[in-house]
BADODO-893687 format. One record per residue (C-alpha): residue in one letter; y, x, z. Coordinates in pm, whole numbers, plus 50000, padded with zeros to 5 digits. Example, Ala and Ser with C-alpha at 12.3 -4.5 7.8 and 13.67 -1.06 7.14 Angstrom:
a495505123050780/s498945136750714/
// end
This chain:
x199559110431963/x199149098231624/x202489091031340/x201239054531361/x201059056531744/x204469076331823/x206389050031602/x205089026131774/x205959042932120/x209579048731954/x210219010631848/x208898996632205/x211399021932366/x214149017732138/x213968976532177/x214008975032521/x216149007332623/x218888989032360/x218078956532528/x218798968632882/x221378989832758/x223178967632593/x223298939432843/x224338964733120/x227278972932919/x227918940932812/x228128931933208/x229768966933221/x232828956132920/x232738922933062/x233988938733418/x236058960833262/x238108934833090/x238268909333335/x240198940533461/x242158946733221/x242988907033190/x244018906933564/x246198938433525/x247478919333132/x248418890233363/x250078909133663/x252008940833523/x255008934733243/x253778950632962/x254978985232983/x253218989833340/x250508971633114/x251239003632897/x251239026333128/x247699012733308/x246069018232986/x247139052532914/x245469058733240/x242519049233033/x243059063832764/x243369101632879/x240129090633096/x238399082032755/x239819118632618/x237799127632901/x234899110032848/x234519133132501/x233669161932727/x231429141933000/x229259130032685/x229269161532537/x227319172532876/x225139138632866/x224109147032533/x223489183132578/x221539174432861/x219329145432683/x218349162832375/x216999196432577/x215509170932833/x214269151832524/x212769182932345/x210929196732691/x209939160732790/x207819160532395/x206839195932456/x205119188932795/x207719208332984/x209359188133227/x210959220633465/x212649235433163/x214969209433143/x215829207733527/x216569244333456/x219189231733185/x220599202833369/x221329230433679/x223609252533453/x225029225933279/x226419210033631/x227979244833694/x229269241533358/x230549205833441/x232339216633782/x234029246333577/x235209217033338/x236079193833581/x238539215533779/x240339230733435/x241209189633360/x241949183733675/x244319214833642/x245689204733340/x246189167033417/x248089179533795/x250139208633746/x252159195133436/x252379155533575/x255609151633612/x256119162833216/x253199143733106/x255729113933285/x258289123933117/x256719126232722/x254609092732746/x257939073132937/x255319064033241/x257179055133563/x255509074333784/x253759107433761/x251909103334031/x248589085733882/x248399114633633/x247489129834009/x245009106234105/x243349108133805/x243289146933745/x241579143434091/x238699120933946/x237839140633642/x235509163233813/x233169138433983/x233069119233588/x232149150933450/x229579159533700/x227599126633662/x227499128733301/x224699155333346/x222579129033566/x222799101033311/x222059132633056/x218799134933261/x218069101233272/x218749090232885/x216459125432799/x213509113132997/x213879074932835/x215139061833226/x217189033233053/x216569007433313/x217899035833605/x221359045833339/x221969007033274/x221959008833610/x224629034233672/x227259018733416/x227228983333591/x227399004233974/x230749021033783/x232248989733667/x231568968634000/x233259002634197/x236298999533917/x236778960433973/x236798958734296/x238878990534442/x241268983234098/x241518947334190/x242338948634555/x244718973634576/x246978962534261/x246978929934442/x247918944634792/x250938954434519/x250078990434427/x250358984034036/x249139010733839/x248979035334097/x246189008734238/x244829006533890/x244499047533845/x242319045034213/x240349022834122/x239259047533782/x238989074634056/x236979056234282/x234209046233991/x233869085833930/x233259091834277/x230589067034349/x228819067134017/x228349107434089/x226739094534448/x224739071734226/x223559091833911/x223139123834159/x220369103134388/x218719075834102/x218479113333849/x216779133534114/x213829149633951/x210509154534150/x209299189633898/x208809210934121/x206579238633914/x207839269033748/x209129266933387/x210339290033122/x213629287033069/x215269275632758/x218049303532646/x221089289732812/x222679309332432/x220519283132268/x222179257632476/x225719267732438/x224999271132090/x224139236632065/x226829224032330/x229349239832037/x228199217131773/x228219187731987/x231659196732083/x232469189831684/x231469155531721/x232519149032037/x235869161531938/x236179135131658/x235329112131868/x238079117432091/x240899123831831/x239579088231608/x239359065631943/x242759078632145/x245309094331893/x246709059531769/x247439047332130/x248969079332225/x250649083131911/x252089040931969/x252809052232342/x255169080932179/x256889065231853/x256749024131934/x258899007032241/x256969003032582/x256708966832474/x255248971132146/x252908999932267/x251688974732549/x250668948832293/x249048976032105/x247018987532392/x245828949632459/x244858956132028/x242578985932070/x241558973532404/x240158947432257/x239008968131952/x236978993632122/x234898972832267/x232948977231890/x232239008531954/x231319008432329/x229028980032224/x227589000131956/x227439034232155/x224479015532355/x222479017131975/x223709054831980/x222439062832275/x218469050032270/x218289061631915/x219139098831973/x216619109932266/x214259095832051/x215219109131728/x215359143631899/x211949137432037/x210579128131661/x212309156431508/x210439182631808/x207299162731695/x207969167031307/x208249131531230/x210799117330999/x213559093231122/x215229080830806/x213849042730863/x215079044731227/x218409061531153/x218859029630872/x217648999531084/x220269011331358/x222959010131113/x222258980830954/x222148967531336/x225598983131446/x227398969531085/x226218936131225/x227948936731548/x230888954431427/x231518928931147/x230338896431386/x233138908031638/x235998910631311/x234798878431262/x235028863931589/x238388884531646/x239888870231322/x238708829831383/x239378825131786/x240948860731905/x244668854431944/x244588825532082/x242008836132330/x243948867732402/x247098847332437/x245758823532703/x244408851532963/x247058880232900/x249768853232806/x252128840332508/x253248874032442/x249848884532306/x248758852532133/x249478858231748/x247438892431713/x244208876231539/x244838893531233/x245668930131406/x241958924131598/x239438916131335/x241348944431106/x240818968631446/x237318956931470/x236788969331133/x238119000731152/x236449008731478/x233048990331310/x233439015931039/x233459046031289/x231019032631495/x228589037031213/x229869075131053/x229589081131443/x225739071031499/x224959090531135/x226729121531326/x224659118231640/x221289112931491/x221829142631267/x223369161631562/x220179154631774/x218229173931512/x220429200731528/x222609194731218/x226059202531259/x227379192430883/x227899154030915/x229729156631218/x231549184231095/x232169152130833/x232959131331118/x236079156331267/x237549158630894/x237729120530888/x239419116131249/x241549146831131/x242629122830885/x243349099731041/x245619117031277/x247719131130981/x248089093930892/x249189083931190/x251909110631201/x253209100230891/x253379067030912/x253609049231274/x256279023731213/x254388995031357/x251418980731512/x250518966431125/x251019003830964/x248789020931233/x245688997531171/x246109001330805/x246149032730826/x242959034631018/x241479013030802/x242129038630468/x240879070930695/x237829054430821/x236909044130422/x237329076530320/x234999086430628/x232019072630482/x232909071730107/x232089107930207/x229149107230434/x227529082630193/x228139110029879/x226959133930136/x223399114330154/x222739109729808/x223209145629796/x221159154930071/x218179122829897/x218629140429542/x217889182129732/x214879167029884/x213869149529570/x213869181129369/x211859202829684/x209059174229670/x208779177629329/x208559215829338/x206129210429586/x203789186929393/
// end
C-alpha cells in the first residue's frame, strides 16, 4: 500500500473507530453516572465515600488490565501489518496466563488484608474489599480480548463490550442497593460487570487463525509489557492518589464531596482515552510500516485539548447547580472545584496520549516523563492536603510542570532530527 493510500486507510479508521468509540463510552459514562447519581442520592455521603473507593481501587486496577490491552494491541497491531495474524494469537495466549497469574495476586492482596484496608480508609464494612478482590481476575482476563480486538481495528465489536459492562453494572448495582444492600450492592454490581464482560470479550474476540505462526519472543514481549508498565503506572498514581489521599487526611463528609469532584472530573479523561485508544494501534501499525505519525499524534491533541477545555467550560457555567439538583444541596456550590478538575485532568489527558503514541513505537522516555509528573504530584499531595481547594491546586501546578517538560522535551527531540536531516543532505 502506498504513504498516500495507508494515510488514507489510517484517517477512515481513526474517524470512525473514535466515532463508535466515543459514543459507546459516552453511553458507557452516561450509565455509569446515572449510577453514581442514584447511589449520590441514596447513600449519606460517607457510604457515598465509601462506594467510590470501591471504584477507585477498581480503577488502580484497571492500570494493570490496560497494561495487558495494550500489550496485546500493539503485538496484534505489528503482526496484523506484517501479514501475520497467528503470531499474535500466540501472544494473546501467554498474556491470559499472565493475566490469571495477575488476577489471583490482586485478588490476594485486596482479601487477605480486608479487614485492615477497613480499618486505614474508615470504610464500614470490609466485606466489599471481598467482593471486589473476587472480581479482579475476570477484569484482568478480558482486558486481553479487547487487546485483541483494538489490535485488529474491531472498534465496532470493543464499543460493544464497554456498553455490555455498563448495562451489567447498572442493573445488578441498581437492584440490589435498592433491595437495601448499600455499598455492598454497589461493590456486586462492579463484580458482576467483570464477570460478564469476560463471557462477552472471550466469545465476540475469538479468533478464526488457525495456521502455524512463528512466535514473537515472549522476552520481547515482557520487555515491552515493562515499559508499558511505566506509563501505566503514572496513570494510576495521577488518576487515584488524590481520592485516596482525601479518603485518608479529609472527614468522610468532605472526602464524599470530593469523590462526587473527581467523579465528575474523570470523565475528561475517560472521554479522551477513546482518542487514545484508535490512535495507538494505528500509530504502531505506521511505525511497523515506517511511516511518520507526527501530523496524527498533533491533530489528536489538538482534538483532546478541545474536549478537555469544552467540559471546564461547561463544568464552570452550569456544573454545580446541575450536580446539586441530582446528588442534592450538599453538592451544589462545587462549579469552581469542577472546571479547575477538568483542567487538571484535561492537562493529563493530553501528556497521557503523547506517552502512549510514543509508547506504541516503542519509546519508553516520555512516559518515563509521564511517571515523574504523577510522582509529583503525589509529593504534592502529601504535603499539602488541607482541603478539597488545596488538592486541585495542587494538581493543577504538577500537571503544568508535566508538559512544560514534555513540550521542552519535543523541541529537543524537533532540533536532534533537524541537525540528522541536515547531515544527511
Amino acid at each position: 500500500m502506498t504513504e498516500p493510500a495507508a494515510r488514507r486507510e489510517g484517517t477512515r479508521a481513526i474517524v470512525s473507530g473514535a466515532t463508535v468509540l466515543s459514543i459507546a463510552m459516552l453511553l458507557a459514562n452516561i450509565g455509569n453516572y446515572a449510577l453514581n447519581i442514584f447511589l449520590g442520592r441514596v447513600l449519606t455521603p460517607a457510604e457515598f465515600s465509601d462506594a467510590n473507593l470501591m471504584v477507585t481501587l477498581m480503577l488502580t486496577a484497571t492500570a494493570v488490565a490496560l497494561g495487558l490491552e495494550m500489550v496485546t494491541a500493539r503485538y496484534t497491531s505489528v503482526a496484523e501489518a506484517t501479514k501475520n495474524p497467528g503470531a499474535a494469537d500466540r501472544v494473546a495466549r501467554s498474556l491470559r496466563i499472565w493475566a490469571t497469574a495477575g488476577g489471583i495476586l490482586v485478588a490476594v492482596i485486596l482479601i487477605a488484608p480486608a479487614q485492615a484496608w477497613s480499618e486505614l480508609f474508615q470504610t464500614e464494612s470490609a466485606l466489599p474489599f471481598i467482593i471486589l478482590g473476587l472480581g479482579i481476575p475476570f477484569y484482568l482476563q478480558q482486558s486481553v480480548g479487547r487487546g485483541v480486538m483494538q489490535g485488529r481495528l474491531r472498534f465496532g465489536l470493543l464499543a460493544s463490550t464497554f456498553v455490555i459492562e455498563m448495562l451489567t453494572r447498572l442493573g445488578v448495582a441498581i437492584a440490589l442497593v435498592a433491595l437495601g444492600w448499600g455499598v455492598t450492592g454497589a461493590t456486586i454490581g462492579l463484580s458482576a460487570s467483570f464477570v460478564v464482560t469476560w463471557l462477552s470479550v472471550t466469545i465476540l474476540a475469538r479468533s478464526s487463525h488457525r495456521e502455524p505462526a512463528p512466535a514473537i519472543p515472549m522476552r520481547e514481549v515482557s520487555g515491552y509489557a515493562g515499559f508499558v508498565s511505566v506509563l501505566l503506572l503514572a496513570q494510576m498514581i495521577a488518576n487515584n492518589s488524590d481520592v485516596l489521599i482525601a479518603k485518608v487526611a479529609l472527614t468522610p463528609t468532605d472526602a464524599g464531596i470530593y469523590s462526587a469532584v473527581a467523579l465528575v472530573g474523570r470523565a475528561v479523561f475517560y472521554l479522551s482515552w477513546s482518542i487514545a485508544t484508535v490512535v495507538f494501534p494505528i500509530v504502531a501499525r505506521r511505525h511497523a510500516g515506517g511511516s511518520d505519525s507526527r501530523r496524527l499524534l498533533g491533530g489528536s491533541i489538538v482534538v483532546i485539548a478541545a474536549i478537555g477545555l469544552t467540559c471546564a467550560a461547561g463544568a464552570l457555567w452550569i456544573g454545580g447547580p446541575v450536580l446539586g439538583v441530582v446528588l442534592g444541596p450538599t453538592y451544589g456550590d462545587l462549579s469552581v472545584p469542577l472546571a479547575a478538575y477538568a483542567i487538571a485532568t484535561t492537562m493529563f489527558a493530553v501528556a497521557n496520549l503523547v506517552a502512549s503514541v510514543f509508547l506504541s513505537q516503542g519509546q519508553l522516555r516520555q512516559s518515563a516523563i509521564l511517571l515523574g509528573g504523577a510522582i509529583l504530584q503525589l509529593i504534592l499531595l502529601l504535603i499539602w492536603h488541607a482541603d478539597i481547594a488545596q488538592l486541585i491546586v495542587v494538581q493543577i501546578i504538577a500537571m503544568s510542570v508535566l508538559l512544560l517538560v514534555l513540550a521542552i522535551d519535543a523541541i529537543a527531540r524537533s532540533r536532534r532530527t533537524s541537525i540528522v536531516e541536515e547531515r544527511i543532505a
